[in-house]
N, C-alpha and C positions, 0 to 999 in steps of 0.2 A: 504494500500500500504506500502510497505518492503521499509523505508527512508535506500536505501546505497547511497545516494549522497554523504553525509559529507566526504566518505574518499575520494575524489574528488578535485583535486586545486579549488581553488573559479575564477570564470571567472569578475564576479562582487562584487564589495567592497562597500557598501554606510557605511559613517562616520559620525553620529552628524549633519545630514540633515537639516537644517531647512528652512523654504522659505514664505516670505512674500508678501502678493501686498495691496501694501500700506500700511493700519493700522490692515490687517486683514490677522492673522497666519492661514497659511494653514495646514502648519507640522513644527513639532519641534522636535529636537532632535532623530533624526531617524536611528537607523542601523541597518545594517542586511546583509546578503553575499548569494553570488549564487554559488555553487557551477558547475563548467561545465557538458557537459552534462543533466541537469536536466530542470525539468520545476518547477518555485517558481511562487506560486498563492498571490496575495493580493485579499483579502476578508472582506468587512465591509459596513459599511451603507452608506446611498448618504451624499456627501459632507465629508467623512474621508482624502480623501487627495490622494487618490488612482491614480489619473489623474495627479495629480501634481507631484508625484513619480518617474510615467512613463516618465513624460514630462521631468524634470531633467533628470532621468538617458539616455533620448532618446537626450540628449543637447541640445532640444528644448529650454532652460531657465536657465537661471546662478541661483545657490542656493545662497541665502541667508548668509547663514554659513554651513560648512560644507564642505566635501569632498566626490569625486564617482569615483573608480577607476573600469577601463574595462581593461581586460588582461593585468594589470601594471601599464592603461598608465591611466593619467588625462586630462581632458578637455583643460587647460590651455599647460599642455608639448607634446602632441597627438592628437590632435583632428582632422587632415586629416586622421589619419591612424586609430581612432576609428570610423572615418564616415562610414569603410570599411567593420566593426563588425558588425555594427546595422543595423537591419531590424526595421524600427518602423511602426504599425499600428493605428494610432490614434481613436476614437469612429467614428469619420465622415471622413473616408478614401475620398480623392479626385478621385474618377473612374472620367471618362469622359461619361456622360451619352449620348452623340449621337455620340460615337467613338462604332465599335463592339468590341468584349471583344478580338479579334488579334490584332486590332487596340490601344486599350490600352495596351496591352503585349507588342505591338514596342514602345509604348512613354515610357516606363516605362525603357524597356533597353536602348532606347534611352540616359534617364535620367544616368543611372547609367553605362556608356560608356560599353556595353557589345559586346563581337566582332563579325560580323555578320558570322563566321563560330561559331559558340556558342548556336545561337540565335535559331535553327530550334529544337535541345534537350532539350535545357530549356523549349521552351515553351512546346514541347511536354512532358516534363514531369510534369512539373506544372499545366497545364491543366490537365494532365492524371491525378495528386494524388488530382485532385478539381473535377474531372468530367465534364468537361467542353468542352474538345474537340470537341464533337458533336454540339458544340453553338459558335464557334468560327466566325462565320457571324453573329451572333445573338447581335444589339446594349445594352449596358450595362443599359443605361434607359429601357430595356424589358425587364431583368430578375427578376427574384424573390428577395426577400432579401437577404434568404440563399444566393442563388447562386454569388450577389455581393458582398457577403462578400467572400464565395470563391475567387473569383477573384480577389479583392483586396487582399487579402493575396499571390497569386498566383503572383500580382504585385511585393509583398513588397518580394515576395522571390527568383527572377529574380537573383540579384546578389549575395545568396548565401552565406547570413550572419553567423555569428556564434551565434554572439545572436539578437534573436525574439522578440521583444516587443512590446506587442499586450492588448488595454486598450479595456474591455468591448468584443471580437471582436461578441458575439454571442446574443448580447442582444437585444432580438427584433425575432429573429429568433425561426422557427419552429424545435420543439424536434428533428427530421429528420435528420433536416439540422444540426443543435448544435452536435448530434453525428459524420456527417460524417465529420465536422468541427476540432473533436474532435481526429479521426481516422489520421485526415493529421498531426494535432501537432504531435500525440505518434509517428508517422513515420519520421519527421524532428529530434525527439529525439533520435531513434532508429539511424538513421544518424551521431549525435553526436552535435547537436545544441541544445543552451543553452535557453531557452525560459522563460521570464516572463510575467505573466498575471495577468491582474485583471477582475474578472466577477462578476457580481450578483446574481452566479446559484450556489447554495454549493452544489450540486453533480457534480456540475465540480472540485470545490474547493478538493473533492474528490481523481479525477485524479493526483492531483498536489502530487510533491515527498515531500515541502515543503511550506508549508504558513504561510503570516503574517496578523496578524486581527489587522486592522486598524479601528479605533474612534476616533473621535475630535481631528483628527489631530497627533495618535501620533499609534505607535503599541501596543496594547495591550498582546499582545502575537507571538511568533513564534515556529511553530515544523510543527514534521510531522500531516496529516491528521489525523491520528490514537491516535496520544497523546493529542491533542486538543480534540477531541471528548471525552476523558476522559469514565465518568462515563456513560455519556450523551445515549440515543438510535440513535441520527443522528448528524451529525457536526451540521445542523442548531440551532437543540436543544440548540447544547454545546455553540452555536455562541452568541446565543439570552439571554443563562440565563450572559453570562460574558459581552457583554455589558449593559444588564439591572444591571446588579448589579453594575459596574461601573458609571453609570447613577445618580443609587441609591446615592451612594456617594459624588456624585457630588453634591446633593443636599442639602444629609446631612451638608456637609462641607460649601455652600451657606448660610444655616439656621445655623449655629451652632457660636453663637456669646457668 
């Protein structure tokens, strides 16, 4: 993928991130920028800090140290008017599973005060780029996986964010559904919405305009898909030899007295 995001304002700022609970650092010293319009991937092993990232930038969580600035504004001088920005999807979206999937669509606008001449387009189009429509009676505890994760998403994009942030959203899900999952982001992109993600699938990592590969907490690198994979025959390759070798080191430098 052709990275022209850079020449793009940055819609997202993270500064020297770091965030602790308790005695146990999660991330340290973190930055990196989003450029608008684009979709930026985090990619790395379980437990690199990925979740915690999203959770901060989604102002789920006060950081530590550090700053995250969304179109200018900071948590502390903005933060009604950034609630307006974000769409957050978290790994465990809250559906209502004996609500049907229209019934969740109203709690959802509900939520997010949407006006009820609004309400009949939205859903019709959010259902439509989810495939959903036809299941709009159908209770959300009866769907497939896929399809709940559509819908949640389909929830979280009700009010029409500018930027998406969505941890994991396809993990678990069948190849199918992962694509067509994958088909709605590049079309909210195509839209002009700014989307970050983290997955555990490096051919999604693929789609991404720009990633960051996070390990123990810290990023190891950032670029486009394309320069990350370097020499490598697949990103996973390129993924797998640069945290083993960082690993490597770790070790070395434990042992080396």
């Amino acid at each position: 993928m052709v990275d022209s995001s850079e020449s793009r304002p940055n819609l997202v700022e993270v500064k020297n991130l770091s965030h602790a609970f308790k005695l146990v650092e999660a991330i340290r010293d973190i930055s990196f920028h989003v450029p608008g319009k684009s979709i930026f991937g985090l990619v790395g092993s379980d437990g690199a800090g990925k979740s915690t990232v999203l959770r901060l930038i989604a102002g789920m969580m006060k950081p530590s140290t550090g700053e995250i600035m969304i179109d200018g504004l900071t948590f502390v001088s903005g933060r009604q008017k950034i609630k307006h920005i974000i769409g957050y999807m978290p790994q465990r979206f809250g559906l209502y599973q004996d609500l049907t999937v229209e019934e969740n669509m109203n709690f959802f606008m509900d939520v997010f005060g949407i006006p009820r001449s609004d309400r009949k387009n939205r859903m019709e189009k959010y259902l439509g780029f989810s495939n959903l429509l036809p299941f709009t009676d159908r209770l959300a505890g009866d769907l497939s996986g896929g399809m709940k994760q559509k819908l949640g998403l389909a929830c979280v994009l009700v009010h029409e964010p500018r930027l998406l942030i969505l941890d994991e959203p396809t993990n678990g899900v069948d190849p199918v559904s992962r694509h067509e999952f994958w088909d709605i982001l590049d079309s909210m992109k195509q839209e002009g919405m700014t989307l970050i993600i983290s997955t555990a699938y490096l051919d999604e990592g693929e789609k991404c305009d720009r990633l960051a590969l996070m390990h123990a907490g810290v990023i190891l690198e950032e670029n486009s898909p394309d320069a990350m994979r370097g020499i490598h025959p697949t990103l996973e390759a390129a993924i797998i030899a640069r945290i083993t070798e960082v690993d490597k080191e770790l070790v070395h430098d434990a042992f080396s007295f």
